[in-house]
N, C-alpha and C positions, 0 to 999 in steps of 0.2 A: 541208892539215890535214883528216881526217876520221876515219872510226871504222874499224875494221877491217871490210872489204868485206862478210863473211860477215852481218853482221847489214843490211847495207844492201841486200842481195839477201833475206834470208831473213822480214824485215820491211817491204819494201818498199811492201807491202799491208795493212800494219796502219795506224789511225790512232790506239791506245791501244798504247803498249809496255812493256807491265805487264800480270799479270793483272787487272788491274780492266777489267768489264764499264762500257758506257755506264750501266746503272743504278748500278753502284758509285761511277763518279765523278761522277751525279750527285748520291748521297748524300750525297758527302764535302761537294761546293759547298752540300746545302741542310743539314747537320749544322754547318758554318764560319758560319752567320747573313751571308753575304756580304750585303752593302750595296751601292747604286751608288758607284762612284766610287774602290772598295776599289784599293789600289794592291798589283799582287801582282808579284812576280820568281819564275821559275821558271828554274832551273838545271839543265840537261839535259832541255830541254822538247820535244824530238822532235818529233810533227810537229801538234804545239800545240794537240791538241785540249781540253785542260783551260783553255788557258785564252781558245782560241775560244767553246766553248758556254758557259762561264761569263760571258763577253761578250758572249753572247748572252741568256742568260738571268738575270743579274745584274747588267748592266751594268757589270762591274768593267773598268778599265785594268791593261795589264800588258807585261812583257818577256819574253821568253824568250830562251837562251842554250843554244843545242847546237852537236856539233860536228861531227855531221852533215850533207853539204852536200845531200842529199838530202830528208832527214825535215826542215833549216829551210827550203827551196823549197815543199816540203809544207804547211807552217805557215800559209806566207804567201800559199798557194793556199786553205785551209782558210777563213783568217779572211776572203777572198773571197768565198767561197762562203758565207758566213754572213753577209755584211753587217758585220763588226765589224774592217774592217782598218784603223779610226781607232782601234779603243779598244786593238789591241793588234801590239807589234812583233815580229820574231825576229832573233835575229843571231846570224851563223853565225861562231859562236868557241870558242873551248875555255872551257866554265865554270867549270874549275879556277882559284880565286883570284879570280873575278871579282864584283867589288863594284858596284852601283846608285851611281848621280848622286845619285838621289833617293831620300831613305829611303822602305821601303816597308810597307804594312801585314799581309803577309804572305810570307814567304821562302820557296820550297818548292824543296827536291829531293826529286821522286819518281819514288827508285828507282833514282839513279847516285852513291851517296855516294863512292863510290871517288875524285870529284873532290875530296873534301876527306882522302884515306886513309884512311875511315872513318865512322863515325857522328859519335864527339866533333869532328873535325876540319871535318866535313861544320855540323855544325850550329855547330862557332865559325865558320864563312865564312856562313853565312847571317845570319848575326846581325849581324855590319855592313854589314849592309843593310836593318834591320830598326827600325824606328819604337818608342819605348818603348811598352810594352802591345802589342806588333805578337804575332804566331802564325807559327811557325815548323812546316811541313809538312816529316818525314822520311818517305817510302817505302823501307821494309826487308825481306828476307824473316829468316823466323826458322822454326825446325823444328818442326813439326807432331807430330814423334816423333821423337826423337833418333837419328841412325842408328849403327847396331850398330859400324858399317867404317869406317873413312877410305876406302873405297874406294866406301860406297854414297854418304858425302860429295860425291865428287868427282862421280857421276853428277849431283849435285843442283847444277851450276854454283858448287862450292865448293872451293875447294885443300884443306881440311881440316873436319873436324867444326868445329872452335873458330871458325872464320868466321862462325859465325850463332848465336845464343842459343835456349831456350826462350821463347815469349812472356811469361809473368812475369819471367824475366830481363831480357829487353829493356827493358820499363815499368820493370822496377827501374834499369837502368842508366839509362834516363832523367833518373830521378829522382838518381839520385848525381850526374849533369852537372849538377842545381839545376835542373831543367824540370819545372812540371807536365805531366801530359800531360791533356788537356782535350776531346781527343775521338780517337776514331780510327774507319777504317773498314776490315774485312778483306776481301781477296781468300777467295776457294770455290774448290772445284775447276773449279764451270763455267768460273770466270773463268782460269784457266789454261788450261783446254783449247782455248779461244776466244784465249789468248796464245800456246801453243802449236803445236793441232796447224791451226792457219790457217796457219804457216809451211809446211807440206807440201806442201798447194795453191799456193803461190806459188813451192816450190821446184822441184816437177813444172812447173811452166808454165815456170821461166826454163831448166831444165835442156831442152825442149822448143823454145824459140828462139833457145839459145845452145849447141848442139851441137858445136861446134869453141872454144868459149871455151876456156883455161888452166885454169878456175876453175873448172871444169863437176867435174873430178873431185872435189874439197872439196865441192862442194854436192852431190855423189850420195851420197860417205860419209855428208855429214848426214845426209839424206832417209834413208841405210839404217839409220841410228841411233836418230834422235827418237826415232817413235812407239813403241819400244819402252823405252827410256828414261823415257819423259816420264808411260808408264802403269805403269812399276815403281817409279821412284824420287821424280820429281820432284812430282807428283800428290799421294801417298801420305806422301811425308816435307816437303815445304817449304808451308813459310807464305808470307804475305807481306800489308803492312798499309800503310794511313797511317796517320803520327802526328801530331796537332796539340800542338802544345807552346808553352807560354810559360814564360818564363824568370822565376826567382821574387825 
């Protein structure tokens, strides 16, 4: 069980997999009034840095579920090296359908709703896992300018336009699910280019000590694609936010 290789080679150096910068998710933890003690579930939590430093500097307890066998060894190298590998776990499982022991005081997927097929699906599976008056974290990308094409779409990691909303649409659909939404914080372009083009550097180096690998020609195509991609389409048309949400 793992993710498909491409992202495990091509982020294998990242320790935020999103565009949120280390200042953005610090935002997000001091925008949430996090408390010690806060019990948090992250679902597709990569290689755990939200909720290592927020264990570090919040003192919250937490879990995390991804199903990368890479980025959750990461996790648990991370909360090492921070001192907080009491206050928080990782377990390498697929977080689709997966529910907390213990309810929690906030539910986050940020940024892999797919595990629930979607946003409404994503956020009914966090919710039973979620404490009454608990705060439910979705990470979404949503369009910054609606593209012209289906086809400038599909550059922007979409099958179709309809895949993603305008952001008052998104808050709006929130709000039809019966969610306030009570704080959010947005990704910038710095924060994708520091999501994106840091994968280049990391795909130059493995392409560099894996020259006879199988896999080497999929990762040269990337490398000959991104950065042009990622300064035409994905930059310029995609968004992308957390949402904090309570249920009303």
């Amino acid at each position: 069980m793992d993710i498909p290789r491409i992202f495990n080679v091509t982020e294998s150096a990242h320790r935020i997999h999103n565009p949120f910068t280390d200042a953005k998710l610090a935002a997000l933890g001091a925008a949430l009034r996090l408390e010690p003690e806060t019990r948090i579930l992250d679902l597709g939590s990569g290689s755990g840095e939200m909720l290592c430093t927020w264990a570090r500097d919040y003192k919250i307890v937490g879990t995390g579920v991804d199903m990368s066998s890479l980025f959750s060894e990461q996790a648990k190298l991370r909360a090492q090296e921070l001192g907080v590998e009491k206050r928080v776990s990782f377990i390498h499982s697929d977080a689709a359908g997966y529910v907390a022991d213990e309810k929690c005081d906030v539910a986050a997927c940020v940024g892999a709703t797919w595990i629930g097929g979607g946003v409404a699906g994503t956020i009914d599976l966090l919710k039973k896992s979620l404490k009454d008056n608990g705060i439910i974290l979705v990470g979404e990308p949503y369009w910054r300018q609606l593209p012209e094409t289906e086809e400038i779409a599909k550059k922007c990691f979409a099958n179709s336009v309809s895949d993603f909303l305008m952001l008052p649409e998104l808050i709006e659909h929130f709000q039809k699910l019966r969610y306030d939404v009570v704080e959010m914080v947005l990704a910038d372009q710095e924060g994708w280019d520091r999501y994106e083009a840091a994968k280049w550097l990391t795909m130059r180096r493995w392409l560099k000590a894996n020259p006879n690998d199988d896999f080497a020609k999929e990762v040269r195509a990337e490398l000959d694609a991104a950065p042009k991609r990622h300064v035409k389409y994905t930059r310029e048309y995609l968004g992308w936010g957390v949402f904090a949400l309570m249920p009303r």
